[in-house]
MIPANU-945133 format. One record per atom (N, C-alpha, C, O): residue number from 1; x, z, y; residue in one letter; atom name. Coordinates in Angstrom, 1 decimal, decimal comma, padded with zeros to 4 digits. Example, Ala and Ser with C-alpha at 12.3 -4.5 7.8 and 13.67 -1.06 7.14 Angstrom:
{n:1; xx:013,2; zz:007,8; yy:-005,7; res:a; atom:N};
{n:1; xx:012,3; zz:007,8; yy:-004,5; res:a; atom:CA};
{n:1; xx:013,2; zz:007,8; yy:-003,3; res:a; atom:C};
{n:1; xx:014,2; zz:008,5; yy:-003,3; res:a; atom:O};
{n:2; xx:012,8; zz:007,1; yy:-002,2; res:s; atom:N};
{n:2; xx:013,7; zz:007,1; yy:-001,1; res:s; atom:CA};
{n:2; xx:012,9; zz:007,9; yy:000,0; res:s; atom:C};
{n:2; xx:013,4; zz:008,0; yy:001,1; res:s; atom:O};
This chain:
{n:1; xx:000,8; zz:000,0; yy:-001,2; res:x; atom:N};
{n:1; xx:000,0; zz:000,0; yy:000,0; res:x; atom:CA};
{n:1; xx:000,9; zz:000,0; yy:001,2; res:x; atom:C};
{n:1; xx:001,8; zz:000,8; yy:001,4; res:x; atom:O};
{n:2; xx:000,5; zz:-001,0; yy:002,2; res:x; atom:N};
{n:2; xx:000,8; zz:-000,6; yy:003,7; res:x; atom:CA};
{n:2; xx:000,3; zz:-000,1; yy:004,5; res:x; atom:C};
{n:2; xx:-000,9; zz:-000,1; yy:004,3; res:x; atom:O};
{n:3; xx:000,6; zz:000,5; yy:005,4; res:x; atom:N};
{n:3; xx:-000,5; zz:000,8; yy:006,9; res:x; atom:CA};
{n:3; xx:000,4; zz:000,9; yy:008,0; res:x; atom:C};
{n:3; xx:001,5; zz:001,4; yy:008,2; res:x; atom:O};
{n:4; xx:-000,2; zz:000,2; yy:008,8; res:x; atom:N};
{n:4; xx:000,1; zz:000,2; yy:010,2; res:x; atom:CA};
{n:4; xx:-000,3; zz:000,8; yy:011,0; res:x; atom:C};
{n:4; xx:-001,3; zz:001,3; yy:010,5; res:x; atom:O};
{n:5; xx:-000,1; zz:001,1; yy:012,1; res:x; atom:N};
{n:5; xx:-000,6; zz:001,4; yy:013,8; res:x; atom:CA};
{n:5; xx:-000,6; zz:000,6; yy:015,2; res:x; atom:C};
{n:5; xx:-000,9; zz:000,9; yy:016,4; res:x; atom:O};
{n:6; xx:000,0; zz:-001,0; yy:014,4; res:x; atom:N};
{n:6; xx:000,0; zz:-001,8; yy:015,5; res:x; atom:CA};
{n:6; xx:-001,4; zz:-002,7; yy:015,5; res:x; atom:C};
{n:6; xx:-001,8; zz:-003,4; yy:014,5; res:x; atom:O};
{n:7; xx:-002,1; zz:-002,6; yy:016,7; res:x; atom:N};
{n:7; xx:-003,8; zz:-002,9; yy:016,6; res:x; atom:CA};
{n:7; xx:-003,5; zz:-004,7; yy:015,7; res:x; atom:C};
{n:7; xx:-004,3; zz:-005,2; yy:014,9; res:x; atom:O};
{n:8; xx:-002,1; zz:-005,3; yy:016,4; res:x; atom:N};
{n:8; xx:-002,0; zz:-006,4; yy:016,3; res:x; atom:CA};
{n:8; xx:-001,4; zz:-006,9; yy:014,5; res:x; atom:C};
{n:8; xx:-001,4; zz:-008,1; yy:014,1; res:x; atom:O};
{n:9; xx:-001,2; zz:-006,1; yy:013,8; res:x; atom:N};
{n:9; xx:-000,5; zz:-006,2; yy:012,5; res:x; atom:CA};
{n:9; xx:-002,1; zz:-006,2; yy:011,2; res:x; atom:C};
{n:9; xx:-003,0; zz:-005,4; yy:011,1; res:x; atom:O};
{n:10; xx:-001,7; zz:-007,4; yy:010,5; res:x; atom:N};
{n:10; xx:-002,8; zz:-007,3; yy:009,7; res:x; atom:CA};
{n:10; xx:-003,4; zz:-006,5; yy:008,5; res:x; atom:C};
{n:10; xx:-004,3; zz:-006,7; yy:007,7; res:x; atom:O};
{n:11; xx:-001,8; zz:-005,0; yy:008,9; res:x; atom:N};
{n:11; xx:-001,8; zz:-003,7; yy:008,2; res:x; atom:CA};
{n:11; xx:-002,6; zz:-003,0; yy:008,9; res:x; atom:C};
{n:11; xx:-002,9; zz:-001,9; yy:008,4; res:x; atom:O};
{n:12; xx:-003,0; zz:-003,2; yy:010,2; res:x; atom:N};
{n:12; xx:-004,0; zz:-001,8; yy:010,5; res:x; atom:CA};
{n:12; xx:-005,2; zz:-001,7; yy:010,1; res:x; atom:C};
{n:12; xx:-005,9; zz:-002,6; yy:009,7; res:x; atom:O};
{n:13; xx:-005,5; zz:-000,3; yy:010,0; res:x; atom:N};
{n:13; xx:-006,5; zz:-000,3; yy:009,6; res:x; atom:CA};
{n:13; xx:-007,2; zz:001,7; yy:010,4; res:x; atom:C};
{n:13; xx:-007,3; zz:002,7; yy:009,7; res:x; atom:O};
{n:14; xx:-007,6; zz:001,5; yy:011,9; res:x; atom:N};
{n:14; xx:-007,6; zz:002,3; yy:012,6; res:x; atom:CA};
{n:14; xx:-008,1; zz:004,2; yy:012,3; res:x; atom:C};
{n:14; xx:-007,8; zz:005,2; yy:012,9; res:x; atom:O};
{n:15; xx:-009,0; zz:003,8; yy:011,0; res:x; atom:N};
{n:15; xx:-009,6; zz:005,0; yy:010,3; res:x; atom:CA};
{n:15; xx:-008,3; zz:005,5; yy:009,2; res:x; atom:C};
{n:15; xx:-007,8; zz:006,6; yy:009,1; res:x; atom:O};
{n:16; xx:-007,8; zz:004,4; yy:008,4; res:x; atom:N};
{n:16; xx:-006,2; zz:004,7; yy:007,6; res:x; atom:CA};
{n:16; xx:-005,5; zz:005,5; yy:008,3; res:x; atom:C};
{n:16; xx:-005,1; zz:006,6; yy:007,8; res:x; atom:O};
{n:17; xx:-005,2; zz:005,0; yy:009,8; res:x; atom:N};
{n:17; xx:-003,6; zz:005,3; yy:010,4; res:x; atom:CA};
{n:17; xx:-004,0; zz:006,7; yy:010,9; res:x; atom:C};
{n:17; xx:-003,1; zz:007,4; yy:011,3; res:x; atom:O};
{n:18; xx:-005,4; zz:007,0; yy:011,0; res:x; atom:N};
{n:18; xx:-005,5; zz:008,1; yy:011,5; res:x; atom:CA};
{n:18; xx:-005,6; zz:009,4; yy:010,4; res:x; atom:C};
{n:18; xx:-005,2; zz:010,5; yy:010,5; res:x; atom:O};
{n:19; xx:-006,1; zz:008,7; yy:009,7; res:x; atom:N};
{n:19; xx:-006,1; zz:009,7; yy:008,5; res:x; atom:CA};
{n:19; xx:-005,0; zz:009,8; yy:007,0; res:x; atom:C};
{n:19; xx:-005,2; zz:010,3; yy:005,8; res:x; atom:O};
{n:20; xx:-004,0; zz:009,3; yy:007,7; res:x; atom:N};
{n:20; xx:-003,3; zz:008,8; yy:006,3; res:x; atom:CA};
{n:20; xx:-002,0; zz:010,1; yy:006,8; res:x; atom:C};
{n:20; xx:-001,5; zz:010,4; yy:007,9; res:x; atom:O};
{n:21; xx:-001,8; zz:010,4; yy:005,3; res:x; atom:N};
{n:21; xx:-000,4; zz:011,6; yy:005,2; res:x; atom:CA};
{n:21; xx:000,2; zz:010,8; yy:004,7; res:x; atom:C};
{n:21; xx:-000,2; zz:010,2; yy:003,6; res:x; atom:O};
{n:22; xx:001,7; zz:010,3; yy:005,6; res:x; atom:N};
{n:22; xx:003,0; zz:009,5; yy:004,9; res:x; atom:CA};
{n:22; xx:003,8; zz:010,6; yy:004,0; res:x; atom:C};
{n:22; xx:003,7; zz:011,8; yy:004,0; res:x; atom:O};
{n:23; xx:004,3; zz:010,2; yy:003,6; res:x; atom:N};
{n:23; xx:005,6; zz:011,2; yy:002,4; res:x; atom:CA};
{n:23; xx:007,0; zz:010,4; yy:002,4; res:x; atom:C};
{n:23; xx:006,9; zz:009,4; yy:001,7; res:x; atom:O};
{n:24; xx:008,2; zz:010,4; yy:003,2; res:x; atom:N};
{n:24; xx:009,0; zz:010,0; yy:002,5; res:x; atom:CA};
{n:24; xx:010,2; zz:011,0; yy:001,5; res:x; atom:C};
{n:24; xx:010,7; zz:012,1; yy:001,8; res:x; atom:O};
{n:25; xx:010,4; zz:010,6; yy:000,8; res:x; atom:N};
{n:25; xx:010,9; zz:011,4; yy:-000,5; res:x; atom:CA};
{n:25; xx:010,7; zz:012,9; yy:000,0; res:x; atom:C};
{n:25; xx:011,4; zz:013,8; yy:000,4; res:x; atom:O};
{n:26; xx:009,1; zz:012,6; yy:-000,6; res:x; atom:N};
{n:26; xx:008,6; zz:014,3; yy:-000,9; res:x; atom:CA};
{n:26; xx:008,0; zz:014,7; yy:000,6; res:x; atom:C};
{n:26; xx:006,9; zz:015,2; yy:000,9; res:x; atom:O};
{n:27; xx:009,0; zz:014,4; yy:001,3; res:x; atom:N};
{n:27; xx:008,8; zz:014,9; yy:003,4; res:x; atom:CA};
{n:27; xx:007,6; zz:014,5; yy:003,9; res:x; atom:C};
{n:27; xx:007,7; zz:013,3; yy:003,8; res:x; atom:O};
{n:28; xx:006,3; zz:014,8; yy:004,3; res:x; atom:N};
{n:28; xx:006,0; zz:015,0; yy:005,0; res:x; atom:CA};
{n:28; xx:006,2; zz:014,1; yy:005,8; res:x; atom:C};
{n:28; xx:007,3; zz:014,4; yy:006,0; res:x; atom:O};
{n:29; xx:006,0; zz:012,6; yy:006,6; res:x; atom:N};
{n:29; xx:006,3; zz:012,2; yy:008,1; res:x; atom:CA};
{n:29; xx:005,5; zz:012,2; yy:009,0; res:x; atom:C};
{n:29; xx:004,3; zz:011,8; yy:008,9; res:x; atom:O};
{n:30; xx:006,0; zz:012,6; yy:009,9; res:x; atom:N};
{n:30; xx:005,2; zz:012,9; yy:011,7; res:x; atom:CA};
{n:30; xx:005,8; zz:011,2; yy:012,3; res:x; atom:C};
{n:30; xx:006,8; zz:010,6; yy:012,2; res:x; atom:O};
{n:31; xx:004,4; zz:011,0; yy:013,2; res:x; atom:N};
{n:31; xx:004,5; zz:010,8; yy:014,4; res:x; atom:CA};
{n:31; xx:005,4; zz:008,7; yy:013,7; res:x; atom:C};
{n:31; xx:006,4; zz:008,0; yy:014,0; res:x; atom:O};
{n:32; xx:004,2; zz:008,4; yy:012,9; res:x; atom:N};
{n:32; xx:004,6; zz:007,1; yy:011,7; res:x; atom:CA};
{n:32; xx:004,2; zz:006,3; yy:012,1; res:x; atom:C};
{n:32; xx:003,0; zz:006,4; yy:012,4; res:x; atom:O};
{n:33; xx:004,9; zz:005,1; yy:012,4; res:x; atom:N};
{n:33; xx:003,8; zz:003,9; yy:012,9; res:x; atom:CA};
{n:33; xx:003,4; zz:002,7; yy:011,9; res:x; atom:C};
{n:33; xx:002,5; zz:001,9; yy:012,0; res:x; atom:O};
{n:34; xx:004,2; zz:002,9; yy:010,7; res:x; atom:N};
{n:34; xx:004,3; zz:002,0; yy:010,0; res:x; atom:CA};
{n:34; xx:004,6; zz:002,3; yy:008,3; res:x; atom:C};
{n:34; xx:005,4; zz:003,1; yy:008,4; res:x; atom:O};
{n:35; xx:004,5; zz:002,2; yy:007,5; res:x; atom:N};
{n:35; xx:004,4; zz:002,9; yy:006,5; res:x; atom:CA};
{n:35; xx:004,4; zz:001,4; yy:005,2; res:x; atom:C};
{n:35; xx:003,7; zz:000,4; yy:005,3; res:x; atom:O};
{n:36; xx:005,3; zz:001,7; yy:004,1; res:x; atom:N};
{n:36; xx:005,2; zz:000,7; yy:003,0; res:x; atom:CA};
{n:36; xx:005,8; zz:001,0; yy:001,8; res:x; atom:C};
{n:36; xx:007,0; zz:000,8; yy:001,6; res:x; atom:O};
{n:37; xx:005,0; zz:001,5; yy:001,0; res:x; atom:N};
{n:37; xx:005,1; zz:001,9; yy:-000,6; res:x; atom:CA};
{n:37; xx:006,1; zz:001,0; yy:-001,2; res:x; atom:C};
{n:37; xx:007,2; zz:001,4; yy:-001,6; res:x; atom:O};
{n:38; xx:005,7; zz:-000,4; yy:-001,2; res:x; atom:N};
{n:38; xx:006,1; zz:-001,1; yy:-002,1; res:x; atom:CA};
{n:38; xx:007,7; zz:-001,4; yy:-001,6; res:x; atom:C};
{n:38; xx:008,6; zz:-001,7; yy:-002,5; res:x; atom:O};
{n:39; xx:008,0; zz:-001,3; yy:-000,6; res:x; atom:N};
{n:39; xx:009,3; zz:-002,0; yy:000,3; res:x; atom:CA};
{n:39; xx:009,7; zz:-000,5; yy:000,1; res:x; atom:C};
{n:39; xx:010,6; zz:-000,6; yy:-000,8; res:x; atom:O};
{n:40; xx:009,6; zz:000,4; yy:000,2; res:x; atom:N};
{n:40; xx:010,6; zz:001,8; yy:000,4; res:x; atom:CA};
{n:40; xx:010,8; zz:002,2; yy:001,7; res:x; atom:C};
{n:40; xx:011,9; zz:002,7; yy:002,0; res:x; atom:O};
{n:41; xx:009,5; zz:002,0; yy:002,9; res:x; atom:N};
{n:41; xx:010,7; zz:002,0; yy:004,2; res:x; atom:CA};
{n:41; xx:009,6; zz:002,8; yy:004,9; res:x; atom:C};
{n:41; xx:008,5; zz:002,8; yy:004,5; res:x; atom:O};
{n:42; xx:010,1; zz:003,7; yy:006,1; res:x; atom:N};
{n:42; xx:008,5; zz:003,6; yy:007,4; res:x; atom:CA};
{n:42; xx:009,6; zz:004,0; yy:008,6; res:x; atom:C};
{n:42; xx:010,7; zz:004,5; yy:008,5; res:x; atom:O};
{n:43; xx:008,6; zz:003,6; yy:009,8; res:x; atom:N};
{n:43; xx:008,9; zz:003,5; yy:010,8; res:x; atom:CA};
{n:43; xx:008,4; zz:004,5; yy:011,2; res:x; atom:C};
{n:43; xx:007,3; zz:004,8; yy:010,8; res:x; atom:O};
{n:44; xx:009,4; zz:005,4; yy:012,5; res:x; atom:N};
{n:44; xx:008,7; zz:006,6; yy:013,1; res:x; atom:CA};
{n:44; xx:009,2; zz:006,6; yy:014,7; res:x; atom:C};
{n:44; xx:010,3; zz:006,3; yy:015,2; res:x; atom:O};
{n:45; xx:008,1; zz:007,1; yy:015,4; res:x; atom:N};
{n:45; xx:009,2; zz:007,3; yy:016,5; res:x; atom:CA};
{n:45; xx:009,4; zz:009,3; yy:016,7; res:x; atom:C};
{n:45; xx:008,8; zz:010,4; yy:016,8; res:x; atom:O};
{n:46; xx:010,8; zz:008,7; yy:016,8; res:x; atom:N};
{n:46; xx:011,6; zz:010,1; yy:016,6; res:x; atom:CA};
{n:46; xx:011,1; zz:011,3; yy:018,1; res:x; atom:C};
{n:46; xx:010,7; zz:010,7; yy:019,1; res:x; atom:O};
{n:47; xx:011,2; zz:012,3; yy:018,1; res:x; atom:N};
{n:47; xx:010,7; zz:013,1; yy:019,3; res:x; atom:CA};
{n:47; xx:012,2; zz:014,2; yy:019,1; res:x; atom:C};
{n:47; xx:012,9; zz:014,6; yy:018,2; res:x; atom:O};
{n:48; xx:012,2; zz:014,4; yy:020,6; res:x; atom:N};
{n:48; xx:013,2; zz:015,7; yy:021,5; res:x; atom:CA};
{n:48; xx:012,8; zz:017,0; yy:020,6; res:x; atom:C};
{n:48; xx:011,9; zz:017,1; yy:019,9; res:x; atom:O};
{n:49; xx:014,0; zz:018,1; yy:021,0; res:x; atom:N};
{n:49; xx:013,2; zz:019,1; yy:020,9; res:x; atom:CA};
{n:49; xx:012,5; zz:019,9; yy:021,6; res:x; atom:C};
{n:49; xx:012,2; zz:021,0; yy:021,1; res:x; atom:O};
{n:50; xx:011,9; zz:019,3; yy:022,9; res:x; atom:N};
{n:50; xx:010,7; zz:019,3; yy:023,4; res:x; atom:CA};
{n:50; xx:009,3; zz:019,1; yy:022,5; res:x; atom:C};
{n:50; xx:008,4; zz:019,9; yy:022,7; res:x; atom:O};
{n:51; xx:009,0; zz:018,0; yy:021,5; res:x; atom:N};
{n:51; xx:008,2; zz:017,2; yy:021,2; res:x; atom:CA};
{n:51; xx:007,7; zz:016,1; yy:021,6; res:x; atom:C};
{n:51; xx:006,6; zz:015,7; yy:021,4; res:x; atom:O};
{n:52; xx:008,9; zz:015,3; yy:022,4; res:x; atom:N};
{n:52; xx:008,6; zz:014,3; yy:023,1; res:x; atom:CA};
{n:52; xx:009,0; zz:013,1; yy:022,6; res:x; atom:C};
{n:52; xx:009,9; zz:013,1; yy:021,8; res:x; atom:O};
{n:53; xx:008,3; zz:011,6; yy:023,2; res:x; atom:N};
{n:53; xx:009,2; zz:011,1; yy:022,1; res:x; atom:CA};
{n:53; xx:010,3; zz:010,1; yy:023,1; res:x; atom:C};
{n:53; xx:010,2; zz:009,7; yy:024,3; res:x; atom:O};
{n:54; xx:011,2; zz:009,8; yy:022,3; res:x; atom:N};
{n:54; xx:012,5; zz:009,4; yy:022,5; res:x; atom:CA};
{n:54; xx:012,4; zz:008,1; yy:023,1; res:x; atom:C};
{n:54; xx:011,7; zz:007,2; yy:022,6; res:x; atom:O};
{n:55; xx:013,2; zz:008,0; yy:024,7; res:x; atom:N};
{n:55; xx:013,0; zz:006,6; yy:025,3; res:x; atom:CA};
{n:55; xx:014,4; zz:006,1; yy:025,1; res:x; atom:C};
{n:55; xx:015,3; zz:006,9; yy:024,9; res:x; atom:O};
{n:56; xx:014,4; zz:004,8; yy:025,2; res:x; atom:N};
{n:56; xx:015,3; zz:003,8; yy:025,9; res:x; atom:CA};
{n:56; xx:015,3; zz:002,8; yy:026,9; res:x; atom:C};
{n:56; xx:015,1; zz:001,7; yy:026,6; res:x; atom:O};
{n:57; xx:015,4; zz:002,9; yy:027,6; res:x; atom:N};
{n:57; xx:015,4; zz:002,6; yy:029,4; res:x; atom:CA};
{n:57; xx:013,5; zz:002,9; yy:029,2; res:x; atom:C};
{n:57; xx:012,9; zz:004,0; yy:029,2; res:x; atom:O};
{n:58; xx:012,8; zz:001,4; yy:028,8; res:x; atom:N};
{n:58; xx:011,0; zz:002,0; yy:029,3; res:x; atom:CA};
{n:58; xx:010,7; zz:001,8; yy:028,0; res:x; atom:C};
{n:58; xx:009,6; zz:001,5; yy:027,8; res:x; atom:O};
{n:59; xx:011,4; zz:001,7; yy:027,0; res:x; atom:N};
{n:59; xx:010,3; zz:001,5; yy:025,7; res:x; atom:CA};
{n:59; xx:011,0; zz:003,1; yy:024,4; res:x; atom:C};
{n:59; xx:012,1; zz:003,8; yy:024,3; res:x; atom:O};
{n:60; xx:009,4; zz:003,1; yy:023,6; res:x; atom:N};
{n:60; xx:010,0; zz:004,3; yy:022,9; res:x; atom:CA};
{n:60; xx:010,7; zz:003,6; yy:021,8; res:x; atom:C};
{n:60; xx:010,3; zz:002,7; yy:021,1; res:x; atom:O};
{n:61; xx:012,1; zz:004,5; yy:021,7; res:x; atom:N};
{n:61; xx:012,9; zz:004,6; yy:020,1; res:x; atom:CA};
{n:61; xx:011,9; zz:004,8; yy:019,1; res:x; atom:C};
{n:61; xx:011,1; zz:005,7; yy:019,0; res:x; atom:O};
{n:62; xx:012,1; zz:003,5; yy:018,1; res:x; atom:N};
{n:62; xx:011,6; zz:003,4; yy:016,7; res:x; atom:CA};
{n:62; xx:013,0; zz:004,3; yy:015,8; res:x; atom:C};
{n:62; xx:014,1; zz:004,5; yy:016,2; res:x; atom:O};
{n:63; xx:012,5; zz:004,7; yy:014,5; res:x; atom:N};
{n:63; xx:013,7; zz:004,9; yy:013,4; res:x; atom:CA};
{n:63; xx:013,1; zz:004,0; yy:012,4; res:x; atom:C};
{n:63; xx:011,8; zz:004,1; yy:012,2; res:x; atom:O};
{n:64; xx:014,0; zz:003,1; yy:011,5; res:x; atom:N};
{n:64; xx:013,5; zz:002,5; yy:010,4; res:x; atom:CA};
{n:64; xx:014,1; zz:003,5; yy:009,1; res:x; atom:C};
{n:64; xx:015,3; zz:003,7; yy:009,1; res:x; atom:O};
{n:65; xx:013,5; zz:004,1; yy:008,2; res:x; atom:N};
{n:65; xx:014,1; zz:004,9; yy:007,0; res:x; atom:CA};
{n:65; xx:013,5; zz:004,6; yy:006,0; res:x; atom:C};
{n:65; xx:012,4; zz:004,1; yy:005,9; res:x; atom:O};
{n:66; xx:014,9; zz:005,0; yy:004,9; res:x; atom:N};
{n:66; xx:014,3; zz:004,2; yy:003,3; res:x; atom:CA};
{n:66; xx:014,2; zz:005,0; yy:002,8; res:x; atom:C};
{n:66; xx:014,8; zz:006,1; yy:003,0; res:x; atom:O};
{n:67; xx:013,2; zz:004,9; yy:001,6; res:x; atom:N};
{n:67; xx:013,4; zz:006,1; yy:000,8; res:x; atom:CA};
{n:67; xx:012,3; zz:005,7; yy:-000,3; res:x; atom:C};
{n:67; xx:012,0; zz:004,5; yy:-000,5; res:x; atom:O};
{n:68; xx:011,6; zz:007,2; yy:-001,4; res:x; atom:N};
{n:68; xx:010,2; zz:006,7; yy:-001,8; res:x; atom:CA};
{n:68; xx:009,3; zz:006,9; yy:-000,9; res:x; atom:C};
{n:68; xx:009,5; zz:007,7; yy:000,0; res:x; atom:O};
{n:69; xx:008,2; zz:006,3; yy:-000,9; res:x; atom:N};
{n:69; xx:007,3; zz:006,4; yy:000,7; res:x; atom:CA};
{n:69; xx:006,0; zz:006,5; yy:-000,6; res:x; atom:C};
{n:69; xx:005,9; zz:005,9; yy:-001,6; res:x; atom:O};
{n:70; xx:005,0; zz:007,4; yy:000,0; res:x; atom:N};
{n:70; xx:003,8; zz:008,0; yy:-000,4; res:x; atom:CA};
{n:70; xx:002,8; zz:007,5; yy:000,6; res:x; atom:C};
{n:70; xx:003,2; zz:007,1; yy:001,7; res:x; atom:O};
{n:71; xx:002,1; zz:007,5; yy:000,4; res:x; atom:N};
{n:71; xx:000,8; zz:007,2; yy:001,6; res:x; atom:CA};
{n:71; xx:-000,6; zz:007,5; yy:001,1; res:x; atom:C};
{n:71; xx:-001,4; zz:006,7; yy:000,6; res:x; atom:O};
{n:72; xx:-000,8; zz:008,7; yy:001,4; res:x; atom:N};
{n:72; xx:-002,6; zz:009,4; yy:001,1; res:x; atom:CA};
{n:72; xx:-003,5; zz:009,3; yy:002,0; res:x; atom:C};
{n:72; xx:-003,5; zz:009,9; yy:003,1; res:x; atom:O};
{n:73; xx:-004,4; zz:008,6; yy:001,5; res:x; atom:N};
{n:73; xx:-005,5; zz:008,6; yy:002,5; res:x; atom:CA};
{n:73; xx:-006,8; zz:010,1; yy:002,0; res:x; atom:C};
{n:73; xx:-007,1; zz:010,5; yy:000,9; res:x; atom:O};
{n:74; xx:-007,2; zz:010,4; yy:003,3; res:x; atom:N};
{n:74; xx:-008,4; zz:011,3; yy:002,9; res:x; atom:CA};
{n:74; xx:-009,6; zz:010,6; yy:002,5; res:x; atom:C};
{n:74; xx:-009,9; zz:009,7; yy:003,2; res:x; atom:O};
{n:75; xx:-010,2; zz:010,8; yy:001,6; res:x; atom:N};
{n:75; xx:-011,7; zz:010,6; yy:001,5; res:x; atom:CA};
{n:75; xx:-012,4; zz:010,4; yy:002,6; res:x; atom:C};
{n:75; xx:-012,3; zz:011,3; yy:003,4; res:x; atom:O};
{n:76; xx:-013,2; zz:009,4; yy:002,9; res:x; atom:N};
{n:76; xx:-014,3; zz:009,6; yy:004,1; res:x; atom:CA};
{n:76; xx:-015,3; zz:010,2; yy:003,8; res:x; atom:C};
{n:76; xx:-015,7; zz:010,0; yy:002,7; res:x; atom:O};
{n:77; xx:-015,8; zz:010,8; yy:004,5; res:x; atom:N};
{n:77; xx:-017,1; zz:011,8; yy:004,5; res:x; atom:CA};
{n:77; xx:-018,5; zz:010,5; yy:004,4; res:x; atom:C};
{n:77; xx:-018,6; zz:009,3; yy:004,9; res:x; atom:O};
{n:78; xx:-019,0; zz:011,3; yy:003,7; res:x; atom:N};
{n:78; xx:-020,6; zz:010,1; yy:002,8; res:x; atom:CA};
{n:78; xx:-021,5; zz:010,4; yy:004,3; res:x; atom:C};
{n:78; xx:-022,6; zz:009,9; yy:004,5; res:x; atom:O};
């Protein structure tokens, strides 16, 4: 499975990206824009220890990481 957060990628899927828990090996990921089981990878943008997230001149820092990647979706409510 994939999921995205870009409105523009034909991985989003707006109720998914909101409700989906990423895992990479085992971890928990925060703050995911991009997520893919099969490839081993997700994208995150990294935050300060503020909780802020990380610029470069005006756009935010992406991280690409590999690993095993999980992706649980909740149940939607009937």
């Amino acid at each position: 499975m994939r999921v995205s957060a870009d409105r523009f990628s034909p991985d989003f899927c707006e109720w998914g990206i909101r409700h989906a828990q990423v895992y990479l090996d085992g971890r928990e990921v925060e703050h995911c824009c991009l997520a893919d089981e099969e490839r081993g990878y997700v994208i995150v943008f990294p935050v300060d220890g503020a909780g802020c997230f990380l610029l470069e001149g005006d756009a935010i820092v992406t991280q690409l990481r590999f690993g095993e990647v999980k992706i649980l979706l909740r149940e939607r409510a009937a």
